[in-house]
Structure formats: structure tokens, C-alpha cells
N, C-alpha and C positions, 0 to 999 in steps of 0.2 A: 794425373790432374793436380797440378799444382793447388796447394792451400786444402787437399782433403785427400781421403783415402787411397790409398794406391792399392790397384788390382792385380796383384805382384802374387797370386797362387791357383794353381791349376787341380782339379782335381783328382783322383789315384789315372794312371795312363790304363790300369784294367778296363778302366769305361768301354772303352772300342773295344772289346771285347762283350763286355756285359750287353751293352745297346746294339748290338749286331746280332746277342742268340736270345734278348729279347723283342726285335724285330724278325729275326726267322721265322718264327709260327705264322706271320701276317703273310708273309711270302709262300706259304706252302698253299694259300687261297688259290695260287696261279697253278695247279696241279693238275688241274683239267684239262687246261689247257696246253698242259708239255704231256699228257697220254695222248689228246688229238693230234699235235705237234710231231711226237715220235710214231704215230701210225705212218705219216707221209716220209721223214727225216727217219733219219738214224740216232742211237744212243748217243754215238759222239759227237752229235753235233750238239744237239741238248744239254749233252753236261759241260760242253764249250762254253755255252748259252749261261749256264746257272756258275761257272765258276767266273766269268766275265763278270755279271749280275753283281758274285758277292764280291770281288774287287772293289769295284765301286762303291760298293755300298760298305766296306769297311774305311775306304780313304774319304766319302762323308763323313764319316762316324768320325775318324780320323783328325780331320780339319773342324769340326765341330768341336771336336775335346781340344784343340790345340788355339782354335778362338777364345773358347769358354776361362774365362779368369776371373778369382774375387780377391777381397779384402778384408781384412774385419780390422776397422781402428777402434779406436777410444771409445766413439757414439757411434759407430755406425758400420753397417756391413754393403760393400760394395758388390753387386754383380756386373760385369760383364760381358757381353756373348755377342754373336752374329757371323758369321762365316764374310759374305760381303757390306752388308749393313752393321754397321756397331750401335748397339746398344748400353746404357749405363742406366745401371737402378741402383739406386740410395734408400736403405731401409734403416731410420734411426732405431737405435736401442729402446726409445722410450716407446716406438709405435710395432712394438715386436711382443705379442701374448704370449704364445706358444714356439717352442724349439723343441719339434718330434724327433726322434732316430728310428728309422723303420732298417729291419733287415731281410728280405727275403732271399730264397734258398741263391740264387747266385751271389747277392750277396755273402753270404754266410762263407760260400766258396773261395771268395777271394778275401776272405775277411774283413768286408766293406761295409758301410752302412749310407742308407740315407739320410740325410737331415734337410728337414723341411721345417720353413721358420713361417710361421701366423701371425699375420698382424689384424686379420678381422676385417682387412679390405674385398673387394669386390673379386678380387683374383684369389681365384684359390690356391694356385700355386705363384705366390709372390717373388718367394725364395726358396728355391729349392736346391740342394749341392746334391749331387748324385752322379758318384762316388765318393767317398771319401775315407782316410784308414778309422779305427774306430777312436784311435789318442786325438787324433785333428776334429770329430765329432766331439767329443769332449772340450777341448779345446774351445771348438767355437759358444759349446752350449755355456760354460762359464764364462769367457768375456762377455755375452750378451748380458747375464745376471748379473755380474760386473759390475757394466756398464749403466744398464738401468738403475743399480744402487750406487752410483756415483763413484765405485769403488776404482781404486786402480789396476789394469791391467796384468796380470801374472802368468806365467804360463802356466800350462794345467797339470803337468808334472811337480813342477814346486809346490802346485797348491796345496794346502790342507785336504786331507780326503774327506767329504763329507760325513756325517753318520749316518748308518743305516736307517732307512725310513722308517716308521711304526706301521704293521701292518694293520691298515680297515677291512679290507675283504680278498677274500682268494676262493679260487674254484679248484676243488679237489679234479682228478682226471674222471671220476663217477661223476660230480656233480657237472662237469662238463657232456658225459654223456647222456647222463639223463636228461639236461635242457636240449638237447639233440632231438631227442623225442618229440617234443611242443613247438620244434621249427618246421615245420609240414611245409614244403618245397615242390613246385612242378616245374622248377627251370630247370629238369633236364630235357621237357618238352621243345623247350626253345632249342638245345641244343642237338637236338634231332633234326627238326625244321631248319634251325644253320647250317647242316652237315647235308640236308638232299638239299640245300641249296646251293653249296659249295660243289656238289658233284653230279648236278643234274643235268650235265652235257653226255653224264654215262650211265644215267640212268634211261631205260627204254620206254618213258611214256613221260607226259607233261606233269609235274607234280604239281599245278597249280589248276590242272584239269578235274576237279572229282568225280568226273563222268567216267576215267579212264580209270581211277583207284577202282570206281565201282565195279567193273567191265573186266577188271584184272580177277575178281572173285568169283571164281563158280556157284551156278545158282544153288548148286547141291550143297554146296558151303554154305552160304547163307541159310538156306532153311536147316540146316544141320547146326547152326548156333541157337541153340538152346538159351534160354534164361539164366541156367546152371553155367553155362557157360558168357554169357555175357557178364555176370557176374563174377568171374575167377579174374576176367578182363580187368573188371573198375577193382580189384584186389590186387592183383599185380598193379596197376598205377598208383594206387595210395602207398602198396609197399616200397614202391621205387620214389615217391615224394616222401616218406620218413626214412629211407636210404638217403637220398640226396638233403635231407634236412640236417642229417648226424650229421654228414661228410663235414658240411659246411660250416657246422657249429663246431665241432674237434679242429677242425682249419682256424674256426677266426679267435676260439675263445679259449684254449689248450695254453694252459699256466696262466691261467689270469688272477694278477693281482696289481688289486690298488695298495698303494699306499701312504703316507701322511709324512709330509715332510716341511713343517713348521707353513709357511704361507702357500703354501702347494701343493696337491696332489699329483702323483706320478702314476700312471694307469701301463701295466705291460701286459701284454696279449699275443696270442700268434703261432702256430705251429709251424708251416712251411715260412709264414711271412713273420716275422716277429717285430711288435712295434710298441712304440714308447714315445708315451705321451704325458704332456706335464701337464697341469690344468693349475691356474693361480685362480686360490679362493676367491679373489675380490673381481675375480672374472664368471662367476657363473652366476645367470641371469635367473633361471629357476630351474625344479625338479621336475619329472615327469614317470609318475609308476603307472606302470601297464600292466596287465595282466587279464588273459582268457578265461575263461571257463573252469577249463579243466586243472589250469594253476593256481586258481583263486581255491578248487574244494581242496587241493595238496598242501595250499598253504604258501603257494612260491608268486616271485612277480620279479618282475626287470624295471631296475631302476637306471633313468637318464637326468644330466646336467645337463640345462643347455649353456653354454658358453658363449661369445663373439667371434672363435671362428670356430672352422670348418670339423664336422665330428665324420666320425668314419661312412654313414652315408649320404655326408651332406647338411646342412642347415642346421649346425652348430650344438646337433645334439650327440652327445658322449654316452653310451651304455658303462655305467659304474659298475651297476649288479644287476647282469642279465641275468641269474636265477638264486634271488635271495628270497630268505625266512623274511617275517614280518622282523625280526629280530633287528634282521640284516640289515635289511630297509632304513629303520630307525637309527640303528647306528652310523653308516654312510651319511643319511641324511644330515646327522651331529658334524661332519665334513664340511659342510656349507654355512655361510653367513643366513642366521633367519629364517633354516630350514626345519622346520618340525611336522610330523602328522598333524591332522588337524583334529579336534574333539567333536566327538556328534553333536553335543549340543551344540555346537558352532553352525553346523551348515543347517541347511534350509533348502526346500523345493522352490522348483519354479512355479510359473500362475497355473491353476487347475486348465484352464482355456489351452493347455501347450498340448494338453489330451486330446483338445478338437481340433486342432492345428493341425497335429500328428495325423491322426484320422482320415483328415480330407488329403493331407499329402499322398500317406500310404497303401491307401484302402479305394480310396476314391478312380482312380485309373484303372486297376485292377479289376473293380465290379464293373464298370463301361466297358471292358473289354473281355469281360466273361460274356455281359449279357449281350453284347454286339454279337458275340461269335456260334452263341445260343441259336439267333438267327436261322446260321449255315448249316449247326450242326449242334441237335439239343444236347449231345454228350455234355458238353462246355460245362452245361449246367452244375456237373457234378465237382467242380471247382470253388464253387459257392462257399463251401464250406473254412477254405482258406480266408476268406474277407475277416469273418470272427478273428481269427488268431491274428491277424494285420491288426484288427483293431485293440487286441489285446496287448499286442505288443509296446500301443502308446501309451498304454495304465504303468507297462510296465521300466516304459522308459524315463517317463515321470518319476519313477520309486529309485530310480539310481544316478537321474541327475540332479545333482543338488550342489550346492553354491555355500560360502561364507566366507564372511571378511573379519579376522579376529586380530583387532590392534595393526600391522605393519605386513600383516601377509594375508593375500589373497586365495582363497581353497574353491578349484573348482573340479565337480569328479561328472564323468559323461562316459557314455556308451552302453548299449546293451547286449552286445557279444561280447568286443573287447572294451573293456572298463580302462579309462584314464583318469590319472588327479593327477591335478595341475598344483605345484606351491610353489608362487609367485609373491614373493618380497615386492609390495606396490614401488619403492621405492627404485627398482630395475625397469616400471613400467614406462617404453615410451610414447605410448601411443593408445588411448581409448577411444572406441569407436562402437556409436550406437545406431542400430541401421533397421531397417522396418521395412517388412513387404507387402504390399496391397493386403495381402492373409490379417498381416497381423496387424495391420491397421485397421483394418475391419472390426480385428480383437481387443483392438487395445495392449498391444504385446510386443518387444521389440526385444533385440539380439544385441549382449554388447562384450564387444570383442578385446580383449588386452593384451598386446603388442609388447615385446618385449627388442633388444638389438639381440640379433642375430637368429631368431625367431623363423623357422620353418611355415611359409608363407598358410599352407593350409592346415596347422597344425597349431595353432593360437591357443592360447586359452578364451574359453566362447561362452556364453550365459545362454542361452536359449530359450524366448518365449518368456522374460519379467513382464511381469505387468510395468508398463510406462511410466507411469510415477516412480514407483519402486527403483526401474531401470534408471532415472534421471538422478535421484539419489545417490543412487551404487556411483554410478558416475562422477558424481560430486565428490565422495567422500575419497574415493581412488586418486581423485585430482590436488583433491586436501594433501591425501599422506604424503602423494609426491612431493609436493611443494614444502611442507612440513620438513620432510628427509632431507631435498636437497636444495637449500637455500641459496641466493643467489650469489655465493661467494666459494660455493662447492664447485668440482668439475663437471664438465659435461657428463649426460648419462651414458654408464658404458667402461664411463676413462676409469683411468686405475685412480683410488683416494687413499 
């Protein structure tokens, strides 16, 4: 295209290979149907069948890589693609967050990496190169930095080698298995259920029938399951949901370290899949520490950034320190613009009225559907006894939701399993929203929610149940600091300053 970038480079030719035996697995779905297939047919006809198949499907793969072209000039990186339709995307340097490099194990194989570029738009994958050698990853990721700093263009071999980052935080291979432990997982259920789904033309009864699971039991089996034994049951599943909780945590979180490199954090992670991700300080929106039960009496919790774009599952939130010290916590946190714990005497409960709020939500359905069931069958009765604890539990969720606004950051902590505190820089806020349900207008009591860019839709930071006045206040003063912060000659909230 005359007068701007030219898409003059293709990615490594390994692609057609890599996109061919990462589409295999999809293809083995059709398995059932080449054992029904070869009961009528023969074996040669079928591997006829699967080696035609993969022709094909490597000369797509093929013409796809041989469509696929980019560019990186001065401002800006070109994509692109289309086999019969051509497409071209222009992503400027200055609308570019994030430039990841993920490796996983084919990867690694051919000594390739991914690079995937965040710009905080609607697409999640805006730009993505996938193949490329790891010098041309590099490569591109310094022209972008470049480019956004006005700088001039160099190759990446010339350049100065950067220096080593300062390490904030890393997970020993123990402290990675021990947060293994606290990941209690039951998707290998689902992947049971996906597997007699995939092969239920050879299994001998309807698996969606549970009349026929039943009927496959003999009744001397059944009354020979014991309690003794149905309980070894619910033991082996919790054992195979903290098996599948390790696996996953040693998969996602094996060598993990952050680190500090002057306007940016560099976060690496990853055992099979290995990935690398930048996060630029003046990009994270606020903190968010989690922590269960049984990690709060250890002393441990998981800290996340949220940023403007996309975090590993989605909605812009980044695990820094999925199992840090209070220690840890604090120090990471020292990583962020405005980011501090908050002081008790800062926060504050919400209205005593969120205890009857709570009450009539929790408790109140439960006792109409004990004494309904009374009715049919007095046993029901003996249920009674739960309603008290339902209603305790809103004394007791009052005692751990608590609120404060201390000078330019917002402190909100919620939950009574798992505990959350929100620290929210008012000045990232874009959006307060106060909203009131028949309940609490009854109450006098309303909910006010603060929005941030790139903010996981049901995972806000929330006030729950202020008294009205109170809530119109908070409101005001949130509105104050924003304006205060960012005067009408600042950028847009979000933009880089």
C-alpha cells in the first residue's frame, strides 16, 4: 500500500506443521465414527479416507500461512490474512499495551514463540503472529517500545541488551506445589462427561438415560453400598479434585516470576506452556487480594492487577502473586501507582439494616420451603435448625464487609467464604453507579458500584446496603477526586499520561 506499511513478512513456514498437530486432537472427535465406518468397510479404505483428510487439511494450513503477511514500520504494525477475502489491520504503536510471547511445548519444539500484541480493544486477539523465530519476537517487541517512545527504529541485534529486571516476586517449585493444594478442581468431571460423549455410539446403553445407569446396577449392589462405602466414593473425588488442582497449578504457575523493569512489569509463568507478559505501570486500573479460609489462617493470598487488556482468564485481570506472604502482598503492591493496604481505622461497615436485608434474602425462602414441605412430610421439620445459621451468617457478613475512602484510593473488602479487597486509585474510576432494590428502598439502603476500564463485568468493586445519604456522599466525593485527578486537559481515562 503505497504511503504506509508494507506487509513484506510471513511467519516461520513450521506453522503448517504446528496448526496441523494442533488441530489433530479436534479431528480424533470423528473416531467413532471411522470404528462404525470400518465394521461395514475395510481398514484400507479408512486410512484412504484419514490420509486424503490430512492432505487437505495441511494444504489449508498451507495457503493460510502463505496468505498470512505483516509489517512492522515506524508507527505501526500491519496485519494481513485471508486465503480468498483479503483483509488489513493497522494497529498504531501508540494503541498497543501489551506485547506477550507465549511458548508452548510445540513451540518450544521448533523453537517458536507466540507474540500476541493488547491494545485493550474489544478483540481479544487483535494481533496475534503465531509462529515466529524467538530474534523476530524480539525484534518486533522493541520496535513497538520504539516506536511508542518516539525513538528510532533499530534492529534488535544492534540494540543495547537491556538489564536484567529487579526481581518483586517468584515462586519457589514448593511454593508452587503447595498453592496446588488450595486449587480444589472437579474439571476432570467434565472431562469424563466429554469423553462418553465423544464415544457414546460404542457405548451399550443411552448415557443421557439415568434410568439405564440405574438398571445396569445390580440390586445386591446397591444395598451392599454401605455408608462406609459411599463415603471412600466422596474421598476418592475430592482426592482426584486436589490431584487435578496440582496438575494445573504446576502447569500454569511453575517458574513464576515477576519482575520490575523501570516503567513495567514483566510477569513469566508456565511449565508445558511458557508465557511472558509485560504489564506497563500507568496501565493497571486497581489490585484485587483474594484469599479463602484456609489461606487467610496460613497467612497466604493471591494478588491480581487489573489492567486494560486481556489477563489469563479473561477481564483484564493479571495473578501477580498467586500465593504470597502478607509480606509479599505489600511489596508487589509497592509495583503499582497509589497502591497501598489500607489502615483499619480507614474502613468502616455498612448500615446495620444490611443484617435485615441479608436475612430476608437468605433465610427467608428456605423457612417457606421447609415449612411447605412439613406439610408432605414432617421429617422436613428437622431442617429448622439451619435457618439460625443462614441468619448468622448475615451478622457475620456485615463484620467483614467494610468500606473506606482514604485521600485518592478507594478500599472495599467483601465476602464471607472467600474474602476480596478491592484498592481502587478513584482516579482509574470510570464509572459510579448507585442502584436500589424495592428491599432496600423499603430500607433506606442502596448499592454503589465503581467501574473501572477493563473491569470484569460481575466482579466490580461493590458497597452493599450504605445507608442513602451516606451512599450519595461516597458518591460525590469519588466524583470530586476523579475530577480533581483528571482535569480537563489530562487524557482520556485509561490513556497512557
Amino acid at each position: 500500500m503505497k504511503g504506509g506499511t508494507i506487509a513484506d513478512r510471513r511467519v516461520h513456514p513450521a506453522t503448517v506443521a504446528l496448526r496441523f498437530l494442533k488441530d489433530l486432537p479436534q479431528t480424533l472427535i470423528g473416531l467413532p465414527a471411522l470404528f462404525a465406518l470400518i465394521s461395514d468397510t475395510g481398514w484400507s479404505y479408512v486410512l484412504l479416507i484419514a490420509l486424503a483428510a490430512a492432505i487437505v487439511l495441511i494444504l489449508v494450513q498451507w495457503l493460510s500461512w502463505r496468505r498470512f503477511t505483516y509489517g512492522v514500520g515506524a508507527r505501526e504494525i500491519v496485519i494481513e490474512s485471508g486465503i480468498l477475502s483479503r483483509n488489513r489491520r493497522s494497529i498504531p504503536f501508540d494503541r498497543v499495551q501489551d506485547v506477550d510471547i507465549e511458548r508452548g511445548p510445540l513451540h518450544r519444539v521448533f523453537g517458536l514463540a507466540k507474540v500476541r500484541i493488547e491494545t485493550g480493544g474489544s478483540a481479544k486477539d487483535e494481533g496475534v503472529l503465531d509462529s515466529v523465530t524467538l530474534a523476530e519476537a524480539d525484534r518486533i517487541r522493541v520496535a513497538v517500545r520504539a516506536g511508542k517512545a518516539g525513538e528510532a527504529l533499530v534492529d534488535a541485534a544492534s540494540r543495547p541488551q537491556e538489564a536484567e529486571g529487579q526481581l518483586v516476586y517468584a515462586m519457589s517449585p514448593g511454593r508452587v506445589f503447595a498453592s496446588g493444594f488450595f486449587n480444589f478442581s472437579l474439571v476432570y468431571l467434565a472431562g469424563i462427561f466429554a469423553a462418553l460423549q465423544t464415544f457414546e455410539p460404542l457405548i451399550p446403553f443411552d448415557i443421557k438415560n439415568p434410568g439405564r445407569w440405574i438398571g445396569l446396577i445390580d440390586e445386591d449392589a446397591v444395598r451392599g453400598f454401605t455408608p462406609r462405602a459411599w463415603l471412600a466414593v466422596l474421598m476418592v473425588a475430592l482426592l482426584l479434585g486436589v490431584v487435578t488442582g496440582l496438575v494445573r497449578t504446576l502447569a500454569s504457575d511453575w517458574g513464576f516470576r515477576l519482575t520490575s523493569e523501570g516503567a513495567r512489569l514483566r510477569l513469566e509463568r508456565g511449565l508445558s506452556t511458557r508465557s511472558e507478559i509485560v504489564l506497563p505501570r500507568n496501565r493497571i486500573q486497581l489490585a484485587l487480594i483474594r484469599s479463602g479460609p484456609l489461606r487467610r489462617v496460613l497467612g497466604y493470598a493471591e494478588l491480581f492487577f487489573q489492567t486494560l487488556t486481556a489477563g489469563k482468564g479473561g477481564g483484564g485481570q493479571h495473578s501477580v502473586a498467586p500465593f504470597a506472604t502478607d509480606e509479599e502482598v505489600a511489596r508487589v503492591l509497592g509495583q503499582g501507582k497509589r497502591l497501598q493496604m489500607p489502615n483499619r481505622a480507614d474502613m468502616q461497615r455498612v448500615s446495620s439494616r444490611h443484617v435485615v436485608r441479608s436475612a430476608v434474602r437468605i433465610a427467608a425462602a428456605p423457612l417457606l420451603a421447609i415449612l411447605a414441605a412439613s406439610f408432605f412430610r414432617s421429617e422436613a421439620l428437622f431442617l429448622l435448625p439451619l435457618v439460625p445459621l443462614l441468619l448468622a451468617s448475615s451478622f457475620i457478613r456485615r463484620r467483614v464487609h467494610l468500606y473506606g475512602l482514604n485521600g485518592d484510593t478507594l478500599f472495599v473488602r467483601d465476602g464471607l467464604w472467600r474474602q476480596q479487597l478491592w484498592i481502587l486509585p478513584i482516579r482509574n474510576a470510570q464509572a459510579v453507579t448507585l442502584r436500589r432494590s424495592i428491599l432496600q428502598r423499603w430500607l433506606g439502603l442502596a448499592t454503589l458500584t465503581v467501574d473501572t476500564a477493563g473491569a470484569p463485568m460481575l466482579n466490580a468493586a461493590r458497597i452493599v446496603d450504605l445507608d442513602l445519604a451516606r451512599a450519595r456522599a461516597l458518591m460525590a466525593d469519588i466524583a470530586a477526586g476523579v475530577s480533581a485527578a483528571r482535569p480537563q486537559h489530562d487524557a482520556a481515562p485509561g490513556s497512557v499520561i
